[in-house]
C-alpha positions, 0 to 999 in steps of 0.5 A: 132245753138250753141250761146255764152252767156255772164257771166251776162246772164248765162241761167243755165236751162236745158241743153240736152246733153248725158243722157246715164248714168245719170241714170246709174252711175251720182249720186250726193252724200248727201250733196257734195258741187257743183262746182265752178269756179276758173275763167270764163269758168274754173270749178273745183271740188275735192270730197274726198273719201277712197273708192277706192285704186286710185286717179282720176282726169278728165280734160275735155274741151268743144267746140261747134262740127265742123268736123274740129275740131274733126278731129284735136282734136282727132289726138291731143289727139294722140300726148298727149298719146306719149309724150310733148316737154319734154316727147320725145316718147311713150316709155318714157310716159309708163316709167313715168307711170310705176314710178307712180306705173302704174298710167293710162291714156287716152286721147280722144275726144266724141261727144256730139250733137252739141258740142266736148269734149276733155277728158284727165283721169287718176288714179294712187295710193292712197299715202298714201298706197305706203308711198310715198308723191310726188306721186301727185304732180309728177302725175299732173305735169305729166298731165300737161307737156301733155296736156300745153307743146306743143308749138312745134306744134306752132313752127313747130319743126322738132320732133313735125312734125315727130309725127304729120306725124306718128300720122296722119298715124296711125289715118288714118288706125285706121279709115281705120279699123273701115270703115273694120268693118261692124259693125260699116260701117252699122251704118254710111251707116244708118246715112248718109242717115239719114242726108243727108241735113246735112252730118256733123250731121253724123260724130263723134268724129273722124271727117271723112278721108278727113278732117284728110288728110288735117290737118296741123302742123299748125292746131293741134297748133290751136286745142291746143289753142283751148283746153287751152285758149278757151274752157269751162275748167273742172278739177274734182277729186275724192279721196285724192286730195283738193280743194288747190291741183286743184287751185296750178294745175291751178296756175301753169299753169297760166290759164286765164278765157274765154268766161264764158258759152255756152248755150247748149240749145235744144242740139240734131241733128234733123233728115233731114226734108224729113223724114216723121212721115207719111211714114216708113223708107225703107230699103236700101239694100247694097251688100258686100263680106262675109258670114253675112250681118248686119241690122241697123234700127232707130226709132225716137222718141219726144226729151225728154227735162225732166230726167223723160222723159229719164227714161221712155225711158230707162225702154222702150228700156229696155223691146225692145232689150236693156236688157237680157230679151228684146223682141228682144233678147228672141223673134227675137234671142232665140226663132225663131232664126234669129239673131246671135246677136241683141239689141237696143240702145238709142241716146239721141242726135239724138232722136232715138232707133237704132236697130242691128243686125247680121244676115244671108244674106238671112233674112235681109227683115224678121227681118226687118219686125219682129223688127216692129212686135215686137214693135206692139206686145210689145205694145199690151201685156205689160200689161199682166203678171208681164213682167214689174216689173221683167224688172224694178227690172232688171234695178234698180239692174243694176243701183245700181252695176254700182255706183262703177266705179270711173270714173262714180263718178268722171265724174258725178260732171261734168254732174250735172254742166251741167244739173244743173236743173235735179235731178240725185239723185239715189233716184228720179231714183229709184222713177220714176222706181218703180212708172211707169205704163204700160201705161205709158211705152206703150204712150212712145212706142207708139211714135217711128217711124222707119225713116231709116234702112240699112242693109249690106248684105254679097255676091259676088256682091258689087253693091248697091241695090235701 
């Protein structure tokens, strides 16, 4: 249960939200002076930097999760890409950008654990390098005209319900689309079942079709609200813009302080109780028209409360079937080829590996039992040979290339606001790589526990199989 927590008693501990990337790309710079707060619940933080040919400024707004909100915030997210009350359309926004020397943008929501994320991100051109000195007060004008005018909501004009009624549509189909995707289905068959006590811990950003259906004029006005007046408020930058520039933005806006933090605790999605660490997930088997059939396997592990802890786990999904030169790939798809395609992933929030495949519909019982096999393998033969350093240099060479994205270096001042007892330094990253044993990496591993597997399997019968 998400509670609040008052600005006197903030516990600015260690708070677990999504790892994916603090080891890839969040790194505090040498001395760069941390964020601060304009007003309670409101952080700013302005980095500059000449090494990129853009500016860049996330504004990011964070709520604890319910799927109603999701389902409103991310058609709101919508509406903001195609225009404001003074920005009639689509067309008209992609004109705007296009005068700020094809300036970007995106806006969009992510789920977190137990909290929602409202992420609205843009670049554009560096001044200084097009001699033109309004660029960017014009572009964060821009971005807020976005995201603060849209009072029409509340007002229920006619053009605001004319969009609000096509972006519902198209948000349907694009969840229509998705649910198309087995790729994707085989992965909600798979959590759903995972959660079944608890079927809102299954959902993501998008919320789910009934809840998007149902939603209102009236409820996106709420979500705004939300959004603007409630929410813990970020606004960072990285390039040419200050510290001045991001407090005008906010003095322009007339932003107020609100509730000044929110204790994200042990922010991960336990798994429903009926799972069992003593029994092995079963495979449900799910029949579907098509060729191919897709295979989705969980295996859960201890949450990891400590950075060191996540890295470890980074270097062991690695060595299993995250890497070019993981067991699952070289063994399962190259060498006995009974995969199409196959690899793992880490869901921190979740607490566990999740394993894909695409296969032949006829294979799905053996590469379920040879993920398993692999695993034990693994286990039993890392120690041999030089397999682990050459995945470890394979990881910190990776780690060093995905430094250059400004979005990383831009979203990381965030991260270490909201972990602010880790140390993202590339250096401690790099420590903890070069300094793990196979033991170690082994006693990890050793702790995954398959709960759950699923598998879509492609053929004329459409029956689901028990």
């Amino acid at each position: 249960m998400v509670q609040p927590i008052s600005n006197q008693n903030k516990r600015r501990k260690t708070r677990v939200g999504s790892i994916q990337g603090l080891a890839r790309g969040f790194f505090p710079n040498e001395g760069e002076k941390a964020m601060q707060e304009w007003q309670a619940g409101i952080h700013y933080q302005a980095v500059a930097s000449t090494k990129y040919k853009t500016n860049q400024v996330i504004i990011k707004a964070i709520l604890p999760y319910q799927a109603e909100r999701a389902a409103a915030w991310s058609l709101l997210a919508r509406m903001m890409e195609d225009g404001s009350d003074r920005i009639p359309s689509k067309a008209a926004l992609e004109g705007i950008l296009a005068q700020l020397y094809g300036a970007s943008l995106s806006v969009g929501v992510q789920r977190k654990g137990h909290f929602l994320e409202f992420v609205m991100a843009s670049q554009s051109v560096r001044p200084s390098l097009v001699q033109m000195p309004d660029l960017v007060p014009a572009w964060l004008d821009l971005m807020g005209q976005l995201l603060f005018e849209q009072e029409s909501l509340a007002l229920a004009l006619p053009q605001a319900q004319a969009r609000f009624e096509r972006e519902q549509v198209f948000q349907l189909q694009r969840i229509k689309r998705m649910s198309d995707d087995k790729r994707r289905l085989v992965v909600q068959k798979l959590y759903q079942e995972l959660y079944r006590e608890t079927p809102d811990n299954a959902l993501a950003n998008l919320g789910d079709e009934a809840r998007v259906q149902a939603l209102t004029l009236a409820d996106l006005a709420k979500a705004h609200k939300e959004i603007c007046q409630e929410a813990q408020f970020y606004l960072v930058s990285n390039g040419d813009l200050t510290d001045s520039d991001l407090i005008k933005w906010l003095e322009s806006w007339s932003l107020k302080g609100r509730q000044a933090d929110w204790d994200y605790g042990d922010n991960y999605l336990a798994l429903d109780q009926r799972l069992s660490l003593d029994s092995v997930g079963q495979l449900i088997e799910e029949k579907v028209q098509g060729q191919q059939a897709n295979l989705a396997m969980a295996f859960a592990f201890p949450p990891a409360k400590s950075l060191k802890e996540r890295i470890i786990l980074q270097v062991a999904n690695g060595i299993f079937g995250y890497l070019p030169v993981s067991r699952l790939f070289t063994e399962i798809r190259e060498k006995q080829s009974l995969a199409y395609a196959i690899h793992s992933g880490l869901d921190f929030h979740r607490s566990f590996a999740l394993v894909r495949a695409g296969i032949s519909p006829d294979k799905v019982g053996h590469v379920y039992e040879e993920v398993q096999a692999q695993l034990a393998d693994l286990m039993a033969s890392l120690e041999e040979g030089d397999y682990l350093e050459e995945v470890k240099l394979t990881l910190l060479s990776a780690d060093v290339q995905s430094r250059d994205y400004q979005h990383l270096e831009t979203d990381k001042m965030i991260a270490q606001d909201l972990y602010p007892d880790f140390d993202l330094s590339t250096d401690y990253f790099e420590s903890v790589v070069r300094a793990l044993k196979a033991e170690e990496v082994i006693a990890c591993l050793g702790k995954w526990h398959l709960v759950g597997a699923y598998a879509l399997v492609g053929g004329k019968d459409e029956r689901t199989l028990s």
